[in-house]
C-alpha positions as CSV (number, residue, x, y, z in Angstrom):
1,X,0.0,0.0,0.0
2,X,1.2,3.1,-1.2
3,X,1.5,6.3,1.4
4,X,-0.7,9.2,1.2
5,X,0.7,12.5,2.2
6,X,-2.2,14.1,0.4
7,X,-4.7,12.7,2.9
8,X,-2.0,13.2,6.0
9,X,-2.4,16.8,4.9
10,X,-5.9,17.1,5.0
11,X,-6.5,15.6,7.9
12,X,-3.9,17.6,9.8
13,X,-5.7,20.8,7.8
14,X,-9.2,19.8,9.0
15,X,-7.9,19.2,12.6
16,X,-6.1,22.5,13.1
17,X,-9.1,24.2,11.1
18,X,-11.4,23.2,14.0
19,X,-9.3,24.2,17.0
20,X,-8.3,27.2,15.3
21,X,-12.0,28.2,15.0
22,X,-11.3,29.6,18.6
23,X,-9.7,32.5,18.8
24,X,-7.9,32.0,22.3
25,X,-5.1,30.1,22.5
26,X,-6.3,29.1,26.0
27,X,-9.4,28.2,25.3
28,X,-8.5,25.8,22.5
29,X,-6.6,24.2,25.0
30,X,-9.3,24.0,27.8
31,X,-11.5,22.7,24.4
32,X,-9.0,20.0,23.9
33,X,-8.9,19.2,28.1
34,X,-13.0,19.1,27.5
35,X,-12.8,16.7,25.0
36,X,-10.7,14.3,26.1
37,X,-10.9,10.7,27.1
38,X,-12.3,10.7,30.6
39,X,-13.0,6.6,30.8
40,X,-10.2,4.8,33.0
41,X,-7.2,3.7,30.5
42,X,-7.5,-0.3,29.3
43,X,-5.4,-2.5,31.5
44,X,-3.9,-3.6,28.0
45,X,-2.5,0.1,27.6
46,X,-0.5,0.8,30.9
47,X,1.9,-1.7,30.6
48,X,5.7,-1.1,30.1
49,X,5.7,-1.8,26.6
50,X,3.8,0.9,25.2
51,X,5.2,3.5,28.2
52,X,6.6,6.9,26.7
53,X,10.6,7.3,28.0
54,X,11.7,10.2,29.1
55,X,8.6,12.0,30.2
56,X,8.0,13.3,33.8
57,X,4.4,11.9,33.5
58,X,3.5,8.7,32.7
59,X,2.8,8.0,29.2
60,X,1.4,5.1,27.2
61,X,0.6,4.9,23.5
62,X,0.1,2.0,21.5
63,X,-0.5,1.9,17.9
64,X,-2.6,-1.0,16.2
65,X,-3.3,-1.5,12.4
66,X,-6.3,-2.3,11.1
67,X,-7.3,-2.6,7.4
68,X,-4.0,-1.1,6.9
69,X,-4.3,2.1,8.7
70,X,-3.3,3.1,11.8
71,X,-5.0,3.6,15.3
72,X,-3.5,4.5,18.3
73,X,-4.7,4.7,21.8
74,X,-3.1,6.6,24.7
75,X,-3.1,7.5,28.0
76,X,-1.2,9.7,30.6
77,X,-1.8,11.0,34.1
78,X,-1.1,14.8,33.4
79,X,-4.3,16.2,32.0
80,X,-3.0,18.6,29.5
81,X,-0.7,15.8,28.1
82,X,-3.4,13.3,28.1
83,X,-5.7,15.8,26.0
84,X,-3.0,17.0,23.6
85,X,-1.6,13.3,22.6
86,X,-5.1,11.9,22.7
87,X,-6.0,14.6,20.2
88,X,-3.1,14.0,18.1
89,X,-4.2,10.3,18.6
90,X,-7.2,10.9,16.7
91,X,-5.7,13.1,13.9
92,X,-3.1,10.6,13.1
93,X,-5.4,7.4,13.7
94,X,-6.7,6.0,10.4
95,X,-3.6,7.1,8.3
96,X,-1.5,4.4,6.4
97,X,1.3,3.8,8.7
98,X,4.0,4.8,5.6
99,X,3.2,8.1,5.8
100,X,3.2,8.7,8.9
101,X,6.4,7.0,9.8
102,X,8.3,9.7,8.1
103,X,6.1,12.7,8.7
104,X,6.8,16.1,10.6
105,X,4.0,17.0,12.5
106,X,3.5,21.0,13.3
107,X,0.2,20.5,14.9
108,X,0.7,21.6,18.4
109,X,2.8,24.4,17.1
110,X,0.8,25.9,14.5
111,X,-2.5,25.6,17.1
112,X,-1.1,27.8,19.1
113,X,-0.4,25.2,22.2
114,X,3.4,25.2,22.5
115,X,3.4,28.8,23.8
116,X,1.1,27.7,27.0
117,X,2.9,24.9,27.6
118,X,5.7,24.1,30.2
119,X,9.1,22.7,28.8
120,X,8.5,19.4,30.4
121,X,4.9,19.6,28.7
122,X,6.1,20.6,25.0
123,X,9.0,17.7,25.7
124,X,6.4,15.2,26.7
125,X,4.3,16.1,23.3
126,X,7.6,15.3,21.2
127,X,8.4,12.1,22.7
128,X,4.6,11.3,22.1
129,X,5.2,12.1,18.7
130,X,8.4,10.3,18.2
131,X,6.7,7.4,19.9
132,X,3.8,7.6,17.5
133,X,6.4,7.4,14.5
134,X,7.8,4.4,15.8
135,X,4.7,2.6,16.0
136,X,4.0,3.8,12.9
137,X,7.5,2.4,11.3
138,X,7.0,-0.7,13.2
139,X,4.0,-1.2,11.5
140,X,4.5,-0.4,8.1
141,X,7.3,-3.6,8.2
142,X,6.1,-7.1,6.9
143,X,5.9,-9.6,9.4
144,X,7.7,-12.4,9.1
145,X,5.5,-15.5,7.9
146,X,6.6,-19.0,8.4
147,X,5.9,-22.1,6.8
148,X,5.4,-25.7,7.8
149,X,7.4,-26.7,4.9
């Protein structure tokens, strides 16, 4: 399956087009706090294998494929982190995992977040990022089959 940057593009266009249909920095980022997840995290998430190093909150993200694409679930127990990675979550989830694995995402920049972030905040978003792009990489690889024969 061949990348699409073209649809990468419009989905990052459409998801910055919303958020920046509020004015206030702030209050996109109380919007994105209002949105996110508020369920407990899946047992299946917070294990060590999907945990974000490097961050001073905890951080999970695990990307799945299905039909090709990419989904990815996340978790962490800092609010604003938790609503900025879950909204780049569900951006990104959907998007064939080729382009994605060597994409630059802008997103949190360009919505006007970084700014009203702490350093260890903006550093956490990063390694999210980078963590998304690995499970994106590790995805787009064949899996080994083997045979009986």
């Amino acid at each position: 399956m061949n990348a699409d940057p073209v649809e990468l593009s419009v989905r990052e266009r459409q998801a910055l087009s919303r958020l920046l249909a509020i004015a206030n920095p702030q209050q996109r980022l109380t919007e994105l706090l209002r949105q996110a997840p508020t369920a407990p995290p899946d047992d299946q998430l917070c294990r060590e294998a999907y945990a974000v190093p490097g961050c001073l909150s905890s951080l999970w993200i695990r990307g799945t494929l299905n039909n090709g694409r990419c989904h990815f679930d996340s978790y962490s127990d800092a609010r604003i982190v938790h609503a900025a990675v879950a909204w780049l979550c569900g951006v990104y989830s959907g998007c064939e995992p080729a382009a994605l694995a060597g994409h630059t995402s802008t997103l949190i920049a360009d919505a006007g977040l970084a700014s009203l972030l702490s350093h260890s905040r903006r550093n956490a978003l990063a390694k999210a990022w980078a963590a998304m792009q690995k499970e994106a990489a590790t995805l787009v690889r064949p899996h080994p089959v083997f045979s009986d024969t």
